[in-house]
N, C-alpha and C positions, 0 to 999 in steps of 0.2 A: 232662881231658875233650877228645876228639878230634874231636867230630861235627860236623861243618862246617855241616850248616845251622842248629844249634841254636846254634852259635855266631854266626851271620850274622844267625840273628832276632835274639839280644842284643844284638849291636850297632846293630842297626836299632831297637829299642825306646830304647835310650838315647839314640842321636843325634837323635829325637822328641821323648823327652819332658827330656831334659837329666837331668844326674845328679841335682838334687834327686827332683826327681817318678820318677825310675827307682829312687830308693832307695825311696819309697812301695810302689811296686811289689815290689821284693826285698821288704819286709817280709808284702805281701800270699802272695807264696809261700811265704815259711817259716813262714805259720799256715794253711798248705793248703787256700787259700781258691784257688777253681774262678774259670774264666772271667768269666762274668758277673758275680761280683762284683767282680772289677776291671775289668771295663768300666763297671760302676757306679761304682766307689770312684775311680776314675780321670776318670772323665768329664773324657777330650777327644778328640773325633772323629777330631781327626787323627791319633791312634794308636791306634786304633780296630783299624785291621789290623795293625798291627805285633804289637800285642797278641796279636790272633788267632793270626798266625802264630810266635808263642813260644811259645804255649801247643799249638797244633797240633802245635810241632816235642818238644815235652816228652811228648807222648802219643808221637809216632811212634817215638820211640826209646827209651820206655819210662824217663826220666827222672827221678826223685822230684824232685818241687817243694824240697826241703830244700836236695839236690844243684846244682839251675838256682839258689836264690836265692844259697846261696855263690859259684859262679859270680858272678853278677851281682853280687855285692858286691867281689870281685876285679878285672873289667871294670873297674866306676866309679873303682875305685882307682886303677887302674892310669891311666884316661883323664886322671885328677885329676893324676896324678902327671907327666905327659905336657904339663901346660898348665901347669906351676911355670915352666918359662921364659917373660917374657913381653917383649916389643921393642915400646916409644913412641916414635914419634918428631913430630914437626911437619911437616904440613903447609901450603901456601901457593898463594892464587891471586894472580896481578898483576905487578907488579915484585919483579927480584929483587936480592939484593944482592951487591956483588963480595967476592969470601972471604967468604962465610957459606955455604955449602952447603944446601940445600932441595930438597925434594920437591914438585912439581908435583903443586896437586889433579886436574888432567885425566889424566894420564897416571896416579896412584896409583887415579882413581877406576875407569878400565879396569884398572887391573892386578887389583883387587879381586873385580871383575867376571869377567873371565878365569879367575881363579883358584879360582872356585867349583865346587865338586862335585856338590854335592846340595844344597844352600837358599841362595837370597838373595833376603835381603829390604834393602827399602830405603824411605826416606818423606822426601820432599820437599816442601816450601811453593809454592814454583812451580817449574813446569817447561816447557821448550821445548823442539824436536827439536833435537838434539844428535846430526849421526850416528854419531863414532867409540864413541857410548854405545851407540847403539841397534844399530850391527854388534856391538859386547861384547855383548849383552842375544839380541838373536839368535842368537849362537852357544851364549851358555849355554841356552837354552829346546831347541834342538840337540840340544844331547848333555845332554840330562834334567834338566837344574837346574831344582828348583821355585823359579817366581820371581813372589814377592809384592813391590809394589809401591804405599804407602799415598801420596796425595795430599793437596791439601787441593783444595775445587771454590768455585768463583763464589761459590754459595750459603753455602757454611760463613765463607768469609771476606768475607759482606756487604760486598762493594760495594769493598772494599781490591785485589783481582788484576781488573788489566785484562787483555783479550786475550781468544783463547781459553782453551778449560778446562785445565788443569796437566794432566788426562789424558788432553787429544789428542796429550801431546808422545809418547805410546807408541803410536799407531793402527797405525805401522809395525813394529809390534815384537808378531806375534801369540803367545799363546801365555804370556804375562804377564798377570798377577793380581792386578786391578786394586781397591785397599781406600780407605776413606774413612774419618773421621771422623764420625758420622750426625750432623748439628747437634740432634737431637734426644735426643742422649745426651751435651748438653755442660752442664753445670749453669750455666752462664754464657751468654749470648747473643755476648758478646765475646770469648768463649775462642774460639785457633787452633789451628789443627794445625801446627806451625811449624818441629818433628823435622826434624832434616837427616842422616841415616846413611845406613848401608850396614854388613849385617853378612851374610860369607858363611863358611857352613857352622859356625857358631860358633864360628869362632876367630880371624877377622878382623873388624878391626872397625873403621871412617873414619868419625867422628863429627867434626862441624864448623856453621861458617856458611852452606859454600856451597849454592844451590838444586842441582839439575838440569837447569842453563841454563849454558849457554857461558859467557855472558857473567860465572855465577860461579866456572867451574871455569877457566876463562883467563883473565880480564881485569881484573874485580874483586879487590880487595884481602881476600881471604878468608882465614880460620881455620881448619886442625883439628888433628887427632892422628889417627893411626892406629896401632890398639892389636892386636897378635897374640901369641897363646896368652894363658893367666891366664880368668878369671871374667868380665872386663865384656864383651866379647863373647858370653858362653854369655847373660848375666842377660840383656843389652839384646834379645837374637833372643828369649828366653823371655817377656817382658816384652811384645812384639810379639805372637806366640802368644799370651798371654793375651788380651791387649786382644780378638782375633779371637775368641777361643772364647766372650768374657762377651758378644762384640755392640758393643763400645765402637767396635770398626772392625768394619766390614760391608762387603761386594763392592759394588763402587760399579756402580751400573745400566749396563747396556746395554756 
């Protein structure tokens, strides 16, 4: 199959919904099931249009739904097959040690940053302006990277974060989208939001201790890994995605 845009919506549907849920979808086309009802059966707004424009491009070029879902089951393969190589390594904030080689959380957390295309999301416990983060963060909102950003606020962490709110450390960084944990969708009164990552375009992925503060991306004796190509990157952006669509995380006010 040659048709370029019908190829470009598939890939746009997938890197949306991730290959499980685009497999839902392959299945919905090869029982010739119409639009709406995978706008139904699918329900998640955010691919909402992508959706639209698959199915748009299957009309325009006269495509049988049988034909698009084999495609699409070839895609996902192919993606899957594409993310078998996977590279861990350790990250470190603080002192370093002589002959042990390490990666710098400041410098991997801009790299990460940098390196994104199309989605980065990221959620921190506290945070403070950091600029070499918030020039990374600027450029990607730039050149079109959708960039969500869940915090945790004053209120959700009763009375434990001094200072200002974790999400004035982004005031200077317009254009970023800005999520919370609702305290009213915690089943605990003493549950946090406490997630430290960063995962861009799902296939990077810097999960660790440290906040989005200098002081833990340089100074502090911090922890992580960062994980490229392989599954936990696709899960942990999806898994963000969901919390968002159920309401668990909501667009923090103002």
């Amino acid at each position: 199959m040659s048709r370029a845009e019908f190829e470009a919506a598939a890939e746009g549907v997938v890197s949306v919904l991730g290959s499980a849920r685009s497999k839902d979808l392959t299945g919905l086309l090869a029982r010739g099931r119409g639009l709406e009802h995978a706008l139904v059966a699918i329900q998640d707004p955010r691919a909402s249009d992508a959706i639209r424009a698959l199915y748009a491009s299957l009309r325009h070029h006269h495509i049988p739904a049988a034909e698009a879902a084999a495609y699409l089951r070839g895609f996902i393969a192919g993606r899957a097959r594409q993310q078998v190589d996977i590279d861990v390594s350790t990250v470190w904030s603080g002192p370093a040690t002589p002959g042990v080689p390490v990666r710098p959380t400041a410098r991997v957390l801009t790299e990460v940053v940098d390196g994104a295309e199309r989605e980065l999301l990221a959620m921190t416990y506290a945070a403070r302006p950091y600029e070499p983060l918030s020039v990374a963060l600027r450029a990607a909102v730039a050149r079109g990277v959708e960039v969500h950003l869940v915090v945790e606020t004053k209120a959700g962490a009763a009375g434990l974060l001094s200072g200002p709110e974790p999400a004035d450390a982004f005031a200077a960084v317009p254009g970023v989208r800005l999520w919370h944990w609702a305290p009213e969708r915690r089943e605990n009164h003493r549950a946090r939001q406490h997630a430290k990552l960063a995962v861009a375009d799902r296939r990077v992925l810097l999960l660790g201790s440290a906040n989005l503060t200098e002081s833990a991306v340089r100074r502090n004796l911090e922890a992580g890994v960062l994980v490229t190509g392989g599954a936990a990157p696709q899960r942990a952006a999806e898994h963000i995605r969901e919390l968002q669509r159920r309401g668990v995380l909501r667009p923090l006010p103002g």
